[in-house]
N, C-alpha and C positions, 0 to 999 in steps of 0.2 A: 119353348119347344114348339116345334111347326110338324115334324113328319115321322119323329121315332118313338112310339107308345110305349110305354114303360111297363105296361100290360102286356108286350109281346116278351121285352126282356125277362121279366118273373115267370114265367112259360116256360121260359128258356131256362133258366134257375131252379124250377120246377118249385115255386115260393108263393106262399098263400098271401093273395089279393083282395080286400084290403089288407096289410097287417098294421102292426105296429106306427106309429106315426112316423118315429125317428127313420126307420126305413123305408118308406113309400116320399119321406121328404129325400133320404139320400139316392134313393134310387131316380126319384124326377133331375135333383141334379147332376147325376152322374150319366142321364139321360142326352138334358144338353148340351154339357161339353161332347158328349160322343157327337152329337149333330155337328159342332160346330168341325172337330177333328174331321169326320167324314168328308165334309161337303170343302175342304183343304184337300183332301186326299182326291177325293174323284170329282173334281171339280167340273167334268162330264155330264153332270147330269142335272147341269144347272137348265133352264128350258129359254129360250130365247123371247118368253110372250113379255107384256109389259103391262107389269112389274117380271122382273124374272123369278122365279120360284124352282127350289129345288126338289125333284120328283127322282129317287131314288128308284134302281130297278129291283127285282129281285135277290140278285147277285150282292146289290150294295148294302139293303138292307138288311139280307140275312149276317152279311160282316160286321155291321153296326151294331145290331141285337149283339151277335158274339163277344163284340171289343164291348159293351158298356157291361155285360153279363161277367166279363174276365176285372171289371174294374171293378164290378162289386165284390166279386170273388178273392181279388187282391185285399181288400179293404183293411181287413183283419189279419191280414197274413203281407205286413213288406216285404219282409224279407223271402219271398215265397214257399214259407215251410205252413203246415197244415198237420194239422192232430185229429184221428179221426179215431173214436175207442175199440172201431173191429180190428184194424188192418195197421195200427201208427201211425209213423209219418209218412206226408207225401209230399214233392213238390208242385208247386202249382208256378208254372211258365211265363214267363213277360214275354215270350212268343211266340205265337202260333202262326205257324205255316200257312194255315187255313183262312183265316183272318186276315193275312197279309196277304196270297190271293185275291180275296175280295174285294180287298182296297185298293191292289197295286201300290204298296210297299214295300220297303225292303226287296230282298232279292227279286219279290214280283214288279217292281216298279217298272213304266214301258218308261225304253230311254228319251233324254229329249236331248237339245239341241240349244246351246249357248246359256 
């Protein structure tokens, strides 16, 4: 991992840091893949110095936090159903509107050319 802190994502989760091992190990790697997925996605904010490095903006980052915080969130729940003992059940979404903004996926994607 180079640019997305797995300490913002548990923020994001509202999840206590340190915890458990098993989850502070899944959450670094559900961390990475979101990097690697991002920096596919907005390939934009790769920086042209040398070596190149990617320096995500605001906008991108907070999408990143989002999508790996949505992959933990799925983790437990494939089939997106969720048991909660106030309220029952609830679905949790393989997409967010919000998050595909971000990234420019899905319906946000800008079009391209050949």
């Amino acid at each position: 991992m180079t640019w997305l802190e797995p300490a913002d994502v548990a923020t994001w989760l509202r999840m206590q840091m340190p915890g458990p091992a098993v989850d502070d190990a899944e959450l670094v790697r559900v961390c990475a893949a979101t990097e690697k997925y991002v920096e596919r996605c907005r390939f934009d904010q790769w920086t042209t110095d040398d070596p190149p490095a990617y320096v995500p903006d605001d906008e991108v980052y907070q999408g990143a936090v989002m999508y790996a915080a949505r992959e933990i969130r799925r983790r437990n729940s494939p089939a997106g159903i969720e048991q909660f003992a106030d309220g029952g059940t609830t679905f949790v979404s393989k997409w967010d509107s919000d998050i595909e903004r971000f990234l420019r996926t899905g319906t946000w994607a800008v079009p391209g050319v050949g």
